[in-house]
C-alpha positions as CSV (number, residue, x, y, z in Angstrom):
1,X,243.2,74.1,-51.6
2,X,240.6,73.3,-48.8
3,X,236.8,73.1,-49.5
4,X,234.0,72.0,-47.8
5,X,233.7,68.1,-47.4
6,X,230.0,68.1,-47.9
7,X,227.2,70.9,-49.5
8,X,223.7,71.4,-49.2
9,X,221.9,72.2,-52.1
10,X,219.0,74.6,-51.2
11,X,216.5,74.1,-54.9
12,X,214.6,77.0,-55.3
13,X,213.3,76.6,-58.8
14,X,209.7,75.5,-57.2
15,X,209.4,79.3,-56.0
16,X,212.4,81.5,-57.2
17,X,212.1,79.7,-60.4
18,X,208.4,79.9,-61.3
19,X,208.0,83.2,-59.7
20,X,209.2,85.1,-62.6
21,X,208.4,83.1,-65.8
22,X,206.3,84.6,-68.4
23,X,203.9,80.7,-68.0
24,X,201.9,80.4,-65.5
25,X,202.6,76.2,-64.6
26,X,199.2,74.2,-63.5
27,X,199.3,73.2,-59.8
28,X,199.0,69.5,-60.6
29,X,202.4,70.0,-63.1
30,X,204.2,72.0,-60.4
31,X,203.1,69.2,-57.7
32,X,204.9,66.7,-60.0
33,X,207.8,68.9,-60.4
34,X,208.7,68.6,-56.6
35,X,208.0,65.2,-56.5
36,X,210.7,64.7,-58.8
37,X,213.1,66.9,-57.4
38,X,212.5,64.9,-53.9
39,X,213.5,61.9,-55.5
40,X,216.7,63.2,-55.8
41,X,218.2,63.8,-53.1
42,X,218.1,66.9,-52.7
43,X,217.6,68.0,-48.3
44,X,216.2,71.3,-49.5
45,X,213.4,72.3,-51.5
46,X,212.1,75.7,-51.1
47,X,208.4,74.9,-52.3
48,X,206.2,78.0,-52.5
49,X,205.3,81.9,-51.3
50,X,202.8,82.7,-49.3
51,X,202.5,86.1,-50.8
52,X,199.4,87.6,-51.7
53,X,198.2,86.7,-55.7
54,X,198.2,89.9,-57.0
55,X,201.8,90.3,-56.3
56,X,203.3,87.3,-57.6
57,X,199.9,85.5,-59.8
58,X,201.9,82.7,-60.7
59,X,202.1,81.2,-57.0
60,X,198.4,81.9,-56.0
61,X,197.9,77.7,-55.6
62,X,200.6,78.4,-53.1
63,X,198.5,76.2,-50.1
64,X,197.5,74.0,-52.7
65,X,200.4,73.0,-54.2
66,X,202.1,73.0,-50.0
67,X,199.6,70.6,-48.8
68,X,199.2,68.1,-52.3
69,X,203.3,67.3,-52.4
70,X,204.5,64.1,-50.9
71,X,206.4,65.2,-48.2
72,X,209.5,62.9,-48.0
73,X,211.1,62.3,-44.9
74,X,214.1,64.1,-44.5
75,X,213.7,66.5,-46.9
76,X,212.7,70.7,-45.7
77,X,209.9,71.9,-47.7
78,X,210.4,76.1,-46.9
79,X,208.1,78.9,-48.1
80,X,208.9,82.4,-48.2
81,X,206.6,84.5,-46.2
82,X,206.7,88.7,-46.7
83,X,204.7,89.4,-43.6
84,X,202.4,88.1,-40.6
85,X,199.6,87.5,-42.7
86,X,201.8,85.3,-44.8
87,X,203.3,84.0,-42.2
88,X,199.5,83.3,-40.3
89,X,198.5,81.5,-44.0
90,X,201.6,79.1,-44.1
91,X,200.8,78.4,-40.5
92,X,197.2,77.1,-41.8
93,X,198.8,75.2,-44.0
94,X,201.5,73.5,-41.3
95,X,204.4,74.7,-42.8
96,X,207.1,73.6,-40.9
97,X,210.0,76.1,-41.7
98,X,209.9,79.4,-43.7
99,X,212.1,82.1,-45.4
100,X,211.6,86.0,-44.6
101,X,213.4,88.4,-46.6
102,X,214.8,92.4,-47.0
103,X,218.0,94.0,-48.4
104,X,220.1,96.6,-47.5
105,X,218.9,98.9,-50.7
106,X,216.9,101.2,-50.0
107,X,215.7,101.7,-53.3
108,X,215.1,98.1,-53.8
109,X,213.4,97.9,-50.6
110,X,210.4,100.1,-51.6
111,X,210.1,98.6,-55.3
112,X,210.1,94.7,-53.6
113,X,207.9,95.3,-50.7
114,X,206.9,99.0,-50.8
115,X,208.3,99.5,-47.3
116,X,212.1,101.1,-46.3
117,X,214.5,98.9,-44.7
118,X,213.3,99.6,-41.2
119,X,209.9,99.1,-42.2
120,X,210.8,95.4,-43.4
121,X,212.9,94.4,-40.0
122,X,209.8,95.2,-38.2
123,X,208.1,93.1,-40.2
124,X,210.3,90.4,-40.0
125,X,210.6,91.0,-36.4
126,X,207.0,89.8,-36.2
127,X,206.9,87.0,-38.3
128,X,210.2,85.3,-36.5
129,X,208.4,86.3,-33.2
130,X,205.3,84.5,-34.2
131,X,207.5,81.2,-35.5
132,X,209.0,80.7,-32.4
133,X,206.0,80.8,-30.4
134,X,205.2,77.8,-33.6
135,X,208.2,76.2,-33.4
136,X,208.9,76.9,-37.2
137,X,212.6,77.4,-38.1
138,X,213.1,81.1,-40.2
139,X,215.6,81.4,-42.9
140,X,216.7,84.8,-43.7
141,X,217.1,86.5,-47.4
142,X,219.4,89.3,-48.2
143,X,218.7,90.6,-51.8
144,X,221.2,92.8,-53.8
145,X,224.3,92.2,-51.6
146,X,226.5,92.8,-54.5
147,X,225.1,95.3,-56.6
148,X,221.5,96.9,-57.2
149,X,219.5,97.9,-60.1
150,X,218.6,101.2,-58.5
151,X,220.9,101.8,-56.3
152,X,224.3,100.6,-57.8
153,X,227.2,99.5,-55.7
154,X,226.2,97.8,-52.2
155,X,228.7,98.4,-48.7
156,X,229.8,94.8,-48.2
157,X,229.2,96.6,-44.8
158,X,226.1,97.5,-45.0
159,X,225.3,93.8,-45.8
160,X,227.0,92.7,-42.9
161,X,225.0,94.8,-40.3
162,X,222.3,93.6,-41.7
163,X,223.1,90.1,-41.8
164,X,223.8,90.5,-37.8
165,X,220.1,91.7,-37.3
166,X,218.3,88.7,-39.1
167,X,220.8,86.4,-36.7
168,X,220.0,88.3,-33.8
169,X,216.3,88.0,-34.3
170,X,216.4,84.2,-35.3
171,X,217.5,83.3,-38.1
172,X,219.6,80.5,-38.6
173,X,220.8,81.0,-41.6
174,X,221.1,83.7,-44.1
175,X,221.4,83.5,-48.0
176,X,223.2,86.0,-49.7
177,X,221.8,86.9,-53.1
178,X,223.0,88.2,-56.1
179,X,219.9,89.1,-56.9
180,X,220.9,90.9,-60.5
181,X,224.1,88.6,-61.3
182,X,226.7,91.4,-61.2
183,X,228.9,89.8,-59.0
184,X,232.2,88.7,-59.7
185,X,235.0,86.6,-58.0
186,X,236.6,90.0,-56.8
187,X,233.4,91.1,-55.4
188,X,232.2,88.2,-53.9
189,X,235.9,87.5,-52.0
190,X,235.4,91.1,-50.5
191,X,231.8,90.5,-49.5
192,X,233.0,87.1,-47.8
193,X,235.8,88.8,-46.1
194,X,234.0,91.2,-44.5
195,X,231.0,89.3,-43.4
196,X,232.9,86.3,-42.0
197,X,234.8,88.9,-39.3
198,X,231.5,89.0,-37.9
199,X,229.2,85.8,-39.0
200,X,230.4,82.2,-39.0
201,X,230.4,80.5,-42.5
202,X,228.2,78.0,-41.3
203,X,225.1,80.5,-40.8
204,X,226.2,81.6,-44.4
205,X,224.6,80.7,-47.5
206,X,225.4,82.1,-51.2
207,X,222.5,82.4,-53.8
208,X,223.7,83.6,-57.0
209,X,221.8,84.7,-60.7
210,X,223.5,84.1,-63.4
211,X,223.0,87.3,-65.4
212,X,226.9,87.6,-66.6
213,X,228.0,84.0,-66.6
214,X,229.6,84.6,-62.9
215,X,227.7,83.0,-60.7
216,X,229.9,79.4,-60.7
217,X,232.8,81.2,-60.3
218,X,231.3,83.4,-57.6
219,X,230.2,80.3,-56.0
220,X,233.8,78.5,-56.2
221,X,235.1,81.8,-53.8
222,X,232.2,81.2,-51.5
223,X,233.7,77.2,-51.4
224,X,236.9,78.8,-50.9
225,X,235.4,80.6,-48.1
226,X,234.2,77.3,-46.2
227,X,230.5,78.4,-47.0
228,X,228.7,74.7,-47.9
229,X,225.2,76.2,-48.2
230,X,224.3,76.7,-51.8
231,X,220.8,78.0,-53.6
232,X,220.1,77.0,-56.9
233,X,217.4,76.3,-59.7
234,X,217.1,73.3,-61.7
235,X,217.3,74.3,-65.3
236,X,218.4,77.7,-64.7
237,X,214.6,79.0,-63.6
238,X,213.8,82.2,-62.4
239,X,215.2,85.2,-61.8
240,X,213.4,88.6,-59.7
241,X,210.3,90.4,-60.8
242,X,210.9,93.8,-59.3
243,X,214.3,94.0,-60.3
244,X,214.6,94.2,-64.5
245,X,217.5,92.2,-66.2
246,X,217.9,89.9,-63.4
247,X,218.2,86.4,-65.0
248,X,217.8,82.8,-63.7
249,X,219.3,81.3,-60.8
250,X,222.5,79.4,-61.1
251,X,221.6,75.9,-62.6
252,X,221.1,73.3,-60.4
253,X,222.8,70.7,-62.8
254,X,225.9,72.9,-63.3
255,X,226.1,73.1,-59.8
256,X,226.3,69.5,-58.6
257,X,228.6,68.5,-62.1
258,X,231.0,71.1,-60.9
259,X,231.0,70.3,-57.0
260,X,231.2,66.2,-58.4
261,X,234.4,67.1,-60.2
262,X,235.9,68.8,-56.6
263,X,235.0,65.9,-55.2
264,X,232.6,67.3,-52.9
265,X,229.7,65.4,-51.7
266,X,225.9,66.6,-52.3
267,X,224.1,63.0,-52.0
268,X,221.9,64.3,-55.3
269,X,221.8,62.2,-57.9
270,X,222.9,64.2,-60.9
271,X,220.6,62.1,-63.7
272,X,217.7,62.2,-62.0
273,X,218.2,65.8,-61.7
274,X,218.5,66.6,-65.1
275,X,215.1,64.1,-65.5
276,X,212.9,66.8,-63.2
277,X,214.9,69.5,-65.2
278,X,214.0,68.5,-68.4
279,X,210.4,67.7,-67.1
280,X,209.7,71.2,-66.2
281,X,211.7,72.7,-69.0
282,X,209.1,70.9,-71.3
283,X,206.2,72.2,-69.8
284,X,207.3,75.8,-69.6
285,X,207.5,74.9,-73.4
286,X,204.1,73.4,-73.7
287,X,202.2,76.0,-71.8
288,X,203.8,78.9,-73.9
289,X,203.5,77.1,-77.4
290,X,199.5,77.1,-75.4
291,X,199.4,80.7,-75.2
292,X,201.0,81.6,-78.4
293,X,198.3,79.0,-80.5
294,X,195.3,81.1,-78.9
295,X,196.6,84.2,-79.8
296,X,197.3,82.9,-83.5
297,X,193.4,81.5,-83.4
C-alpha cells in the first residue's frame, strides 16, 4: 500500500485547542506553550485568532501572545482571521500567513459567523484580496464537511464546489474539518473521492475531531488518498464553540506514534512532544483546580 513519504503536521492546539476550553490560559503560559511546541519540530503552528473578544474571550491576548513568541526560523506561525478587520489587526501585528474560514452548512454558517454562505465568501473575498496586496499567504477552512450539528448529512459535493472557490480566490491550501467527529472511514473515502476529481491532494489538508474515536482511522484514508497535510492538537485540545458535542482535535502524539510506525517521516520529535503536551495539560489542570478553590472560599 502507498502513502505519503513525508507529512506536515499543522498543531492547532495554540488556537483550535484553547479556543473552547472551559480555562482561560495566562498569556505568559500560552507563550511558553508555543515555545515548546517550536522546539519540536513541528513546521506548523497555527498560533492565534484575531477575532473579536467577545466572541471567543479566551484568545483576547491574541496580538500579545503573536508578537511575545520566539519566532523560529522555519517554522509558519498562522492566525485565523474572520474578516477584514481581523485581517487589518493581524496585519498590525505582522503576521505573515493567515487562515480564513466558512462551510458549506448553511445552518452552521449563521450560528459560527452570523452570516449565510454567500455572505462569508464575500468576506473572504476581501480578506485574500487584502493579503495579496500584503504578501501574506491565506489558508482556507471548510467546517462540517462530513456531517453537521444542524444540518445533518453534508454533499461531499457541495464541499467540493466550495473547496474550488477558496482555490480560486487564493488559497493555497484547504483543510477539511470534521468539525463534530462523525466521520468514518466510509465517509471520509467518499469525500476524498469526490473532491480529488476536481482538487489535487496536495492543496488538500484533513482536520479531524475525535468525537467517536474515528478520527485516526479517518486520517489513515486521507494517507491512502496521498493527502500529507494533517491538523492536529497536542493533548487532544479543543474542539468548536458554536457547534455542541464537538470534542477535541485528533491528538497530536497519537498522530506522529501512528505515522512513526508507517514509517512516514514528520521530523517532530515525539518526546518532546509529549513534554509541551503534558506542560499544557498541567496548567489547564492548575487554572481549573484555581477556579474551583474560589468558588469553595
Amino acid at each position: 500500500m502507498s502513502f505519503p513519504k513525508n507529512v506536515k503536521i499543522v498543531e492547532v492546539g495554540p488556537r483550535d485547542g484553547l479556543q473552547n476550553e472551559s480555562t482561560i490560559i495566562p498569556t505568559s503560559i500560552k507563550v511558553e506553550f508555543i515555545n515548546l511546541l517550536s522546539a519540536t519540530g513541528l513546521s506548523v503552528i497555527e498560533t492565534t485568532s484575531f477575532v473579536s473578544p467577545k466572541w471567543i474571550p479566551a484568545l483576547a491576548d491574541q496580538r500579545e501572545v503573536f508578537q511575545s513568541i520566539d519566532k523560529k526560523p522555519g517554522v509558519s506561525y498562522p492566525v485565523l482571521v474572520p474578516n477584514l478587520k481581523g485581517f487589518k489587526h493581524a496585519l498590525e501585528a505582522s503576521v505573515k500567513e493567515i487562515a480564513v474560514f466558512t462551510t458549506p452548512s448553511e445552518q452552521f454558517s449563521q450560528r459560527n459567523t452570523n452570516c449565510s454562505i454567500a455572505e462569508s465568501l464575500d468576506n473572504i473575498t476581501e480578506v485574500i484580496a487584502a493579503a495579496k496586496k500584503n504578501y501574506i499567504l491565506v489558508r482556507g477552512y471548510l467546517s462540517c464537511v462530513l456531517g453537521c450539528p444542524f444540518a445533518g448529512e453534508i454533499s461531499p459535493q457541495a464541499v467540493t464546489d466550495l473547496a474550488e472557490k477558496l482555490i480560486r480566490l487564493g488559497c493555497y491550501e484547504i483543510s477539511l474539518g470534521d468539525t463534530i467527529g462523525v466521520g468514518t472511514p466510509g465517509k471520509t473515502k467518499v469525500l476524498l473521492e469526490t473532491i480529488l476529481r476536481k482538487i489535487p491532494p496536495e492543496k488538500l489538508a484533513v482536520h479531524f475531531h475525535d468525537t467517536y474515536g474515528q478520527a485516526l482511522v479517518n486520517i489513515y484514508v486521507a494517507l491512502e488518498h496521498d493527502i500529507s497535510v494533517v491538523d492536529s492538537a497536542v493533548s487532544g485540545l479543543g474542539g468548536c464553540p458554536y457547534a455542541n458535542g464537538a470534542t477535541g482535535n485528533v491528538a497530536t502524539e497519537d498522530l506522529i506514534y501512528m505515522l512513526n510506525g508507517l514509517g512516514i517521516n514528520t521530523g517532530v520529535d515525539l518526546k518532546k512532544l509529549i513534554a509541551a503536551g503534558r506542560f499544557i495539560a498541567n496548567q489547564l489542570d492548575k487554572t481549573s483546580q484555581s477556579k474551583v478553590n474560589v468558588a469553595y472560599r
